[in-house]
Steps between C-alpha positions, in 0.01 A plus 500: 500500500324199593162492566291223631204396310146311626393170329204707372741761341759246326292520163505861495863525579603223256326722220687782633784321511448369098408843361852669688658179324349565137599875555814442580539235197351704281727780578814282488399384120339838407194293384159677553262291756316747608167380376579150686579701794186718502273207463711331799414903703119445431 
């Protein structure tokens, strides 16, 4: 699904976008980042 996004919402959905990465990588490798991605949530 594609969703289109406002100038003043790119920096929110570019953080989105960089925490679903980090969960995904840090799934894939089975390394914990969940402190890097709660401090990314704040």
């Amino acid at each position: 699904m594609v969703f289109n996004v406002l100038d003043f919402e790119k920096p929110l959905a570019e953080l989105e976008a960089n925490i679903a990465e980090l969960k995904r990588i840090s799934e894939a490798e089975g390394v914990d980042r969940s402190k890097e991605i709660a401090e990314l949530e704040e």
